[in-house]
N, C-alpha and C positions, 0 to 999 in steps of 0.2 A: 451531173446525174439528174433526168428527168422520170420520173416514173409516169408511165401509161395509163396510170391506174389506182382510182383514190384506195386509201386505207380500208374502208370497208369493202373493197371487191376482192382483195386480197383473202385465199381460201386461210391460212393460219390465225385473221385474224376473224374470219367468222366461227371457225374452231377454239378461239380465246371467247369469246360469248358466249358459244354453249356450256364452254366448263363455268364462266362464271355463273351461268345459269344450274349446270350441277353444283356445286359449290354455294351458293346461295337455297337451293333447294336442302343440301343438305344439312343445312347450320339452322333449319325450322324446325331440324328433331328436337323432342321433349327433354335430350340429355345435355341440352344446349344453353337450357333456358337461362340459367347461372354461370355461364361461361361467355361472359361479356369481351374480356381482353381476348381468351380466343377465337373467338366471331369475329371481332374486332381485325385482328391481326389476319386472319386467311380470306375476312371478305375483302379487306386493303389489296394483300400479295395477289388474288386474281382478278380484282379490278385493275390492276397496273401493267399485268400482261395485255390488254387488249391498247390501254390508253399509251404503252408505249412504244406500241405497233405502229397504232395513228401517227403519233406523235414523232416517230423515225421516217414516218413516209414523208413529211411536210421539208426534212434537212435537202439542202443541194450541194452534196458532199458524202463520199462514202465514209470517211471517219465519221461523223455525225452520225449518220443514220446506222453503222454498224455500234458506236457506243451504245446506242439507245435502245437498240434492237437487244444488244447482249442484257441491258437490266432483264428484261422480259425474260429471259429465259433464265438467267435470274429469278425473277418472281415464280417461275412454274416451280424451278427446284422446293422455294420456300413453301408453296401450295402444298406439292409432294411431301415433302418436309411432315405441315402440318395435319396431312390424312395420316400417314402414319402414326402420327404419334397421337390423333383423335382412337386407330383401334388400339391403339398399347394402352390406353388408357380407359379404354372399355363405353368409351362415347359412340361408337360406329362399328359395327359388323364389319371385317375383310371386303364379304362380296360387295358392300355399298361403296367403297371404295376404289373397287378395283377398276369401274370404268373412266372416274373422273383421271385416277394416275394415269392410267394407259394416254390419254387424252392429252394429259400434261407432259408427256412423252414425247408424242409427234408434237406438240407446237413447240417442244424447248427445240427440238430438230431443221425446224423449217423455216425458221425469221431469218436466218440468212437468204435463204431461195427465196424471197420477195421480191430482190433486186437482185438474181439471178449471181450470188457471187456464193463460192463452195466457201466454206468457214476458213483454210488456209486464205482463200484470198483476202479474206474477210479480215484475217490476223494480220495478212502482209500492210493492209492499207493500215490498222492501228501503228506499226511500227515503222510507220514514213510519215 
């Protein structure tokens, strides 16, 4: 398994930087200031989506690069996770949210398509 194409050329993971750049933007609101372990914890989960983009393009092996590729998508769920429960909580308005999720949407969808394998293929190679 060679890839064409370093990690940052890769569109999902310049779409993992903008959220973390939403995500970072939005943990500057005033309702945040005291909510240290939750900063905490969703600035981690969407820094770890982009670093384990990187870090699945560098494997030469599709088991590798799909374990690592699947945290990430992983971490968007936990992202997701945590806006929600920022408006249930009454720290974030819906609509401030609702573009970062959409976002963490399509990248949980696409880190397979990196290395051009559909997630069936993706699961066959785990289970060999």
């Amino acid at each position: 398994m060679s890839l064409t194409k370093t990690f940052d050329q890769f569109e999902v993971y310049q779409k993992s930087i903008l959220l973390a750049k939403e995500v970072f933007k939005l943990m500057n609101h005033t309702n945040f200031e005291r909510e240290y372990g939750f900063k905490d914890q969703i600035k981690r989960a969407v820094v770890s989506i982009s670093n384990n983009i990187a870090e699945g393009s560098e494997y030469n092996n599709n088991r590798q690069f799909i374990r690592v590729l699947s945290h990430s998508k992983g971490s968007c769920a936990e992202v997701r996770s945590m806006l929600i429960l920022a408006v249930e909580l009454g720290l974030l308005q819906r609509e401030q949210v609702e573009a970062p999720i959409e976002l963490s949407i399509e990248i949980s969808k696409k880190p397979f398509k990196v290395h051009g394998l559909s997630e069936d293929k993706a699961l066959e190679c785990f289970n060999h």
